[in-house]
ZANU-157936 format. One record per residue (C-alpha): y, z, x; residue in one letter. Coordinates in nm, 3 decimals. Example, Ala and Ser with C-alpha at 12.3 -4.5 7.8 and 13.67 -1.06 7.14 Angstrom:
<recs>
(rec (-0.450 0.780 1.230) "a")
(rec (-0.106 0.714 1.367) "s")
</recs>
This chain:
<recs>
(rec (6.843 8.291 10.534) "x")
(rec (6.837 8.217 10.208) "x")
(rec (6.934 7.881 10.073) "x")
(rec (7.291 7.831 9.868) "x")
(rec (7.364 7.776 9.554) "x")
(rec (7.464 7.461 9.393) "x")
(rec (7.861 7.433 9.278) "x")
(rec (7.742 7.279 8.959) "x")
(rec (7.695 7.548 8.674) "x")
(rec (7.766 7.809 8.847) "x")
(rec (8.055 8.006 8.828) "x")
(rec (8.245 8.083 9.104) "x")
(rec (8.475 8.384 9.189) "x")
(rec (8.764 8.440 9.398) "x")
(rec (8.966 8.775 9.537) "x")
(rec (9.330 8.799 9.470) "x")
(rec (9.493 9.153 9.623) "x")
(rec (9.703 9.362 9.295) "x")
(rec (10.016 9.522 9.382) "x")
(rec (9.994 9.880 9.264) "x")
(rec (10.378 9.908 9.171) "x")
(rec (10.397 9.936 8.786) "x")
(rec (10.615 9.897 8.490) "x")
(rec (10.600 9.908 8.139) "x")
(rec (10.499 9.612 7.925) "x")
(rec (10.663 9.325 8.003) "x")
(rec (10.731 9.053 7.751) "x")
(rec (10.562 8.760 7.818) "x")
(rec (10.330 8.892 8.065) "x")
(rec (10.265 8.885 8.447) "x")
(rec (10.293 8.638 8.671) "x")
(rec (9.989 8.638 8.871) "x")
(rec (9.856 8.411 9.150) "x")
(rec (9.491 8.287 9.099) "x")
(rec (9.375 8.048 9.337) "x")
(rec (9.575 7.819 9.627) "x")
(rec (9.477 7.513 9.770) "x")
(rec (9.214 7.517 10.076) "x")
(rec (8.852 7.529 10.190) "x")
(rec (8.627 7.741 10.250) "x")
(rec (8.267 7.824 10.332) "x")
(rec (8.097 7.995 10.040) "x")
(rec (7.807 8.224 10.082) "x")
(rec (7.663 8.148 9.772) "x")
(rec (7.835 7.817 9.696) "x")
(rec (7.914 7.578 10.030) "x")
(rec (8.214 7.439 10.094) "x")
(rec (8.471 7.498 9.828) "x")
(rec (8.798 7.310 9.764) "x")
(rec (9.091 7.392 9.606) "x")
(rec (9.365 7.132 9.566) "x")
(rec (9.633 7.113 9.362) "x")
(rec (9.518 6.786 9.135) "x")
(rec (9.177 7.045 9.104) "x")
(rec (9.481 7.375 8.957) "x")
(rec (9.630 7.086 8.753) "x")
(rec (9.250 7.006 8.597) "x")
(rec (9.236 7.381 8.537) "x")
(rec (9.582 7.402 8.332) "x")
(rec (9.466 7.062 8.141) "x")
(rec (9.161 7.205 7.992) "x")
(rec (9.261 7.524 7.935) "x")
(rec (9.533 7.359 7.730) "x")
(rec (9.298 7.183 7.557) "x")
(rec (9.088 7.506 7.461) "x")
(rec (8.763 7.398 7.630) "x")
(rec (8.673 7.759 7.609) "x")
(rec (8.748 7.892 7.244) "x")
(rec (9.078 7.979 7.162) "x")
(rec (9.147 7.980 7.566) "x")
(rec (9.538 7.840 7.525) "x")
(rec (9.622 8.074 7.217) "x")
(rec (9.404 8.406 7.254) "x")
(rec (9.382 8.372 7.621) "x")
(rec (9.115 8.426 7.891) "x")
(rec (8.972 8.754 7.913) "x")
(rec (9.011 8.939 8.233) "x")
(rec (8.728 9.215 8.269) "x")
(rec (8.579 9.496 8.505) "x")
(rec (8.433 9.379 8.837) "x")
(rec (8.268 9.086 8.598) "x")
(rec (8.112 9.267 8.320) "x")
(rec (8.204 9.139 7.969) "x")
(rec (8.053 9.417 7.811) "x")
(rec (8.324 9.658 7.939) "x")
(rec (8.565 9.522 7.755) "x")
(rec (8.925 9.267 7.865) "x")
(rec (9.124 9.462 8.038) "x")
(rec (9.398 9.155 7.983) "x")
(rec (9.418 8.844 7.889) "x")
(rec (9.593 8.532 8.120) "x")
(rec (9.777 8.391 7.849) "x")
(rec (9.925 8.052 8.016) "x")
(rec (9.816 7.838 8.314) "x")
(rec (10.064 7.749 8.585) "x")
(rec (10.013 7.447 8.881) "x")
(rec (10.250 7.544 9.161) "x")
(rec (10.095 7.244 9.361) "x")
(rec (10.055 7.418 9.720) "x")
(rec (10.165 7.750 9.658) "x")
(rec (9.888 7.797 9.417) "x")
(rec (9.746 7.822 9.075) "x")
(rec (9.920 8.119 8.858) "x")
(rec (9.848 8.266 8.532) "x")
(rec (10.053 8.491 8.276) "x")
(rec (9.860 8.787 8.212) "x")
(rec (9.933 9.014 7.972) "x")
(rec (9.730 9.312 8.058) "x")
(rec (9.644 9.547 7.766) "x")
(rec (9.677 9.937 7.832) "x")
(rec (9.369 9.996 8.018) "x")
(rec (9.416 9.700 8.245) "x")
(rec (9.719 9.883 8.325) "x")
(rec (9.578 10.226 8.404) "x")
(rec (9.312 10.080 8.571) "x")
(rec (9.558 9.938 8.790) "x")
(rec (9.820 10.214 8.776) "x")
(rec (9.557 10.453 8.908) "x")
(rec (9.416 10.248 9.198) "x")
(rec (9.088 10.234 9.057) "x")
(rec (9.085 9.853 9.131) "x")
(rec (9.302 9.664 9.386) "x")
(rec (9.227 9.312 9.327) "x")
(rec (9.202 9.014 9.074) "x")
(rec (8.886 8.746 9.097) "x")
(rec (8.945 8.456 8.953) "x")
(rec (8.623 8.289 8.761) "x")
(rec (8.564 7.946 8.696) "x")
(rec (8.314 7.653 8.697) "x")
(rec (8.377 7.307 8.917) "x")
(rec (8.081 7.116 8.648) "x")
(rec (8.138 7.293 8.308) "x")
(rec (7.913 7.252 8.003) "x")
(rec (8.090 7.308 7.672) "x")
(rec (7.818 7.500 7.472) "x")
(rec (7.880 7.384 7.130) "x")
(rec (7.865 7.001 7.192) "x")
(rec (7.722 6.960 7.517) "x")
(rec (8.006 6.754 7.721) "x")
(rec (8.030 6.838 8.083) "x")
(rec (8.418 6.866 8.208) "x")
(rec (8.549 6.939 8.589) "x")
(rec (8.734 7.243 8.645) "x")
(rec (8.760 7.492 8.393) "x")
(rec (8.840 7.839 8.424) "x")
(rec (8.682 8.037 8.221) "x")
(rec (8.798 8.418 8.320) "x")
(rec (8.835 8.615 8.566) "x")
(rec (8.810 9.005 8.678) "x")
(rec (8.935 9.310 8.819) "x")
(rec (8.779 9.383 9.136) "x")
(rec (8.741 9.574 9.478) "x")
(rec (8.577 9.356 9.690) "x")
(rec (8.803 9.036 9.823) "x")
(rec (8.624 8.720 9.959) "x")
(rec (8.977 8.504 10.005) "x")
(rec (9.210 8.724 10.193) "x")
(rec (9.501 8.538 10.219) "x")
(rec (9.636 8.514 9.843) "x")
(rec (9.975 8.694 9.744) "x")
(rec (9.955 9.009 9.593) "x")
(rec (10.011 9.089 9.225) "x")
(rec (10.345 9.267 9.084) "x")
(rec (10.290 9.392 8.770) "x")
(rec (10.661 9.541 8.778) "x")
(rec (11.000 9.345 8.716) "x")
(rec (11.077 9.470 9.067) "x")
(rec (10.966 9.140 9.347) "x")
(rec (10.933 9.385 9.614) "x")
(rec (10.735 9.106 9.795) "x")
(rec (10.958 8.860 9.803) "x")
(rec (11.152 9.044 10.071) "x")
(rec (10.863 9.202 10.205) "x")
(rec (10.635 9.067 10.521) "x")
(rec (10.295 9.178 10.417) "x")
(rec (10.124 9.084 10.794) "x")
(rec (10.375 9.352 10.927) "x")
(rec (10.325 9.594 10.656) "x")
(rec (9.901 9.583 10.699) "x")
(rec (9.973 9.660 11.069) "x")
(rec (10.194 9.996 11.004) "x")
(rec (9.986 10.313 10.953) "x")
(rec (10.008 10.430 10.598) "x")
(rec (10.189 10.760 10.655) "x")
(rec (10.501 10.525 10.784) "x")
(rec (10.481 10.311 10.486) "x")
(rec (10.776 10.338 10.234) "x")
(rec (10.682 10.396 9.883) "x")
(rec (10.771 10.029 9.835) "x")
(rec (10.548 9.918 10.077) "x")
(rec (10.224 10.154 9.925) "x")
</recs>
């Protein structure tokens, strides 16, 4: 078995389910949950914690820009982790919920939106370091999120899905009852 990884410099990544429902560009982008508070037992990592004092260090220094620009361009959000394919949005503003979570505004550019339109990925990953090391001058800060990524392949299964339409169809939806109906009974809503 091999042995795990420290928590230190490391970043660590997260699974958050997308809604496939879709809409046209909304102003001021999506709301979209990234973490919520817990524990759990991290292949790679140990124990992890999320609490909400931790989601409030996470909006703090990405208000302060720790990672360039990160409170006025944004945070990239990429394929499955890979930089070089490109942001397929950008999570524009940092939101503490306490325990219902940490959320983001994305504002996801067209091919975040195909990407997502078209099923070709069904989740968002959240990326972010619990000891972070500012490259330029060298101070180490707690908490930073630094990214995250479109995704197939969840590790934290119980996070809210994603609407990226103006239509909540989960807030009136019960998604343990949904998962349990086969998918030719499923209303188009609930696909």
């Amino acid at each position: 078995m091999p042995k795990k990884q420290e928590k230190g410099q490391f970043a660590i990544t997260t699974l958050v389910p997308l809604d496939l429902s879709f809409a046209e560009k909304k102003d001021g982008g999506y709301e979209l949950m990234l973490l919520k508070p817990g524990k759990w037992d991290h292949p790679a990592y140990g124990m992890v914690e999320i609490t909400p004092e931790i989601q409030e260090e996470f909006v703090n220094n990405f208000n302060k820009n720790l990672r360039a620009h990160s409170a006025t361009v944004g945070l990239p959000i990429d394929e499955e982790h890979y930089a070089d394919r490109g942001a397929t949005g950008w999570i524009k503003k940092l939101i503490n919920k306490g325990n219902e979570g940490l959320f983001g505004m994305v504002e996801w550019n067209t091919k975040g939106r195909e990407l997502i339109k078209n099923a070709i990925y069904r989740f968002f990953s959240p990326e972010f370091y619990f000891k972070y090391e500012d490259p330029e001058d060298r101070r180490l800060y707690n908490n930073v999120l630094v990214g995250g990524a479109l995704t197939n392949r969840p590790y934290f299964k119980g996070l809210n899905p994603v609407v990226l339409s103006e239509k909540l169809i989960y807030k009136h939806m019960d998604l343990k009852e949904i998962s349990k109906k086969v998918f030719a009974d499923l209303t188009d809503d609930e696909k």
